[in-house]
N, C-alpha and C positions, 0 to 999 in steps of 0.2 A: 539786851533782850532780843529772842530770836523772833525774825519779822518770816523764814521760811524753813519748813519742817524737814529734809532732802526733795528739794524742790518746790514743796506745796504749802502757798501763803496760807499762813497761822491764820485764824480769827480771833481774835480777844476782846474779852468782854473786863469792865472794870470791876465789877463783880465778881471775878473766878479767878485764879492764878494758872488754869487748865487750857490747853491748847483745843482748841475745834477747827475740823475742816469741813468743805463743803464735799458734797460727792465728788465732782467734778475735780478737785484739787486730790483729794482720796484714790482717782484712779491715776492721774497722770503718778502722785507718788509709788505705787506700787505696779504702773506699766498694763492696769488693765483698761478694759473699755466702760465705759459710764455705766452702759446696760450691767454687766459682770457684777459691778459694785451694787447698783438696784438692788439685784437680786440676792444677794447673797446678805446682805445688811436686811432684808426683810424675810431671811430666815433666824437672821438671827435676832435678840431683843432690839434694835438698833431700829427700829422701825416708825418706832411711836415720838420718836425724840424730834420734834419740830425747834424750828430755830431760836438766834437770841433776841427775842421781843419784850423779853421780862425789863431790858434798861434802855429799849427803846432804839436799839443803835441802827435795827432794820426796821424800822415801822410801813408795813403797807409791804410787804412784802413775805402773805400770807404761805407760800408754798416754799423759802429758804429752811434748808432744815441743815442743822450741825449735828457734828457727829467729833467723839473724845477719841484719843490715842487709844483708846481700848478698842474700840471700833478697828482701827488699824492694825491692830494688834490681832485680833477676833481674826479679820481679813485672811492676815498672812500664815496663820495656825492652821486653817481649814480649807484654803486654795491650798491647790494644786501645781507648783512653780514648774510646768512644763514645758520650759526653755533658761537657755543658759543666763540670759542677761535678767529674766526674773528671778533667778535663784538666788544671784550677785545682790539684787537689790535687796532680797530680803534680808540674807544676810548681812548687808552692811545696816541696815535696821535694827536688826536684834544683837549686832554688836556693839552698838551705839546705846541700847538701853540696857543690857545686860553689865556693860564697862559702868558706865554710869552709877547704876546699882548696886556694883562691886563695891565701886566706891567710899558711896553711902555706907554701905553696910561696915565697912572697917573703917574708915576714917569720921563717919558721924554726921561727914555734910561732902557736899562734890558740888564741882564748879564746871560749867563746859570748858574752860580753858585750865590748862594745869597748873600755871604761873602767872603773876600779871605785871611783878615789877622788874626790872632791868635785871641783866644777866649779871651785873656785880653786886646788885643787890642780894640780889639768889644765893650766889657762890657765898656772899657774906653770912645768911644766912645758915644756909647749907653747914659752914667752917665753926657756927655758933653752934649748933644742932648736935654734930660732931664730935664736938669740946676740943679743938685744936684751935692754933693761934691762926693761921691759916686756913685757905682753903686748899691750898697745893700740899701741905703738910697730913691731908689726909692720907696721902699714898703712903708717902713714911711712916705714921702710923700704925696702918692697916696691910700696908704687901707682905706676906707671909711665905717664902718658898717653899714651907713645908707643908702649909695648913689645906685644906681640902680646898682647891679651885681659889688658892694665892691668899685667900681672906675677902675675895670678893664677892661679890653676888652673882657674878658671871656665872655659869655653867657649858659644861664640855668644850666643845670645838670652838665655841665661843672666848673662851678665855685663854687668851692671847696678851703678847707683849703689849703691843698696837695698843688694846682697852686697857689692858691692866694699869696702863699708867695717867689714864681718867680720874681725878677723884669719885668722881659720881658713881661707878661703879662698886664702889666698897661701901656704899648708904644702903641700909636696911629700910625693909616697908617701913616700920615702925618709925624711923625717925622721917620717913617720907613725908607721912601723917605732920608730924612736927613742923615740917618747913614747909608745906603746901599750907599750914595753919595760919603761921606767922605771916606768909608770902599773901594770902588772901585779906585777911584780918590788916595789915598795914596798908595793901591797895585799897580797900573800902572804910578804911579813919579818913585817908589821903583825899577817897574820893568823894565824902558825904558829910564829914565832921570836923576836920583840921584844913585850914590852908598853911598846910606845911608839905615841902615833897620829901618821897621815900624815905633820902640816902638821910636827912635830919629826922625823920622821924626813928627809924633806925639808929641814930646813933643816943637819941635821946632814952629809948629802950637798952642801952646800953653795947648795939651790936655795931662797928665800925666800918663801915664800906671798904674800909682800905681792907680788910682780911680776907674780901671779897677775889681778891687781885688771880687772877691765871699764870701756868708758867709763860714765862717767856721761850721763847724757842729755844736758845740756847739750853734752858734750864730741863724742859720739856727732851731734849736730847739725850742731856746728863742722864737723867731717872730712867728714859729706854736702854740703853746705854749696859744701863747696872742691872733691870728688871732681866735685860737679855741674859745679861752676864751670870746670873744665877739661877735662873730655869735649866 
C-alpha cells in the first residue's frame, strides 16, 4: 500500500479505499504555495469538504480538512504551469494515472507494479502464455525475415538485431493481459491463501519453472548470429 502520493503522505481512513491529502501535502506535490492551493480549492467545490472525523482518527481537530485526488486533479486542469519544473511535475502525474487507466480499461484490473514473481518465474510464464516449450524458443518461433518488423512488436528504428533476439519482444498486448494475470493472481494465492512458494505453485498449475530458463550467452550469440545473417 502506498504510504506517499509523488511525494505527499496519503491520509487513509479505514472506511474509504481513497487517498486524501491535506493542503499542505497538496502544495509541496504540485510545487505550489499553501496560499495558491487556498485559493483555488475555494473556487472550486473542494471547500466545504472538512476532514476525517466521521471514524474518529482526528478527534479535536476541528479546522483539518482533506481533500481526494480529484481535488488534485481539479488543481492541475485549471493552474497555470508557468515554469519548467511545474510542468514536469504535472506531467509525470497525469502519466502515472492516465498509464494506470490504460490499464484498467484493457486488461480489467492494474497493479502499480507490473510483475511480482521472479524473472524465471515470469519467463516460465511468458513461455506458457506463448504455447512454446521454452521461453528462448519464442524467437524461433516468431522471427520472421519477411514479415512486417520481423514478427515482433518492435517498430521502425527500433527493430534491430540487438532486440530482435529478446523473446519479450514478439509477445502481443493481448497475451500481456494473460501473464500480468497469472503473474499477479499467483503472487496474491502465495501471499494471502497458500503457504506454498511461486515456482510450486506454478508447477502445480501445470507450468514448469524450468521452461522459464534464458539463453545462455553462448546460445544468445548463436540466434544473433543467424538473425544477422538473414536481415
Amino acid at each position: 500500500m502506498l504510504n506517499r502520493f509523488f511525494n505527499a503522505e496519503i491520509i487513509r481512513t479505514s472506511q474509504s479505499s481513497e487517498m486524501y491529502f491535506t493542503r499542505k501535502s497538496i502544495a509541496q506535490m504540485l510545487g505550489l504555495t499553501d496560499k495558491t492551493v487556498e485559493t483555488r480549492l475555494e473556487k472550486l467545490r473542494y471547500k466545504s469538504l472538512k476532514g476525517l472525523r466521521y471514524d474518529h482518527k482526528y478527534t479535536g481537530r476541528k479546522h483539518f480538512f482533506k481533500f481526494g485526488l480529484d481535488a488534485v486533479i481539479s488543481l492541475i486542469f485549471t493552474l497555470k504551469a508557468d515554469d519548467h519544473n511545474r510542468l514536469e511535475r504535472y506531467a509525470e502525474i497525469i502519466d502515472f494515472i492516465t498509464s494506470h487507466i490504460g490499464n484498467l480499461c484493457f486488461d480489467e484490473f492494474t497493479s502499480l507494479r507490473g510483475y511480482y514473481l521472479p524473472i524465471d518465474c515470469r519467463r516460465a510464464i511468458i513461455a506458457h502464455v506463448c504455447g512454446v516449450d521454452k521461453y528462448i524458443d519464442i524467437v524461433n518461433a516468431r522471427f520472421d525475415p519477411n514479415a512486417p518488423y520481423k514478427g515482433s512488436m518492435l517498430r521502425n528504428r527500433h527493430c534491430t538485431p540487438r532486440l530482435l533476439v529478446q523473446p519479450e519482444v514478439y509477445v502481443t498486448r493481448e497475451e500481456v493481459t494473460k501473464i500480468k494475470g497469472i503473474d499477479l493472481a499467483v503472487h496474491l494465492l502465495c501471499k494471502h491463501l497458500v503457504d506454498t512458494p511461486a515456482p510450486v505453485l506454478l508447477a502445480q498449475l501445470g507450468i514448469d519453472v524450468e521452461r522459464g530458463l534464458d539463453f545462455s550467452d553462448e546460445e544468445k550469440t548463436k540466434m544473433l548470429e543467424y538473425i544477422e545473417s538473414v536481415l
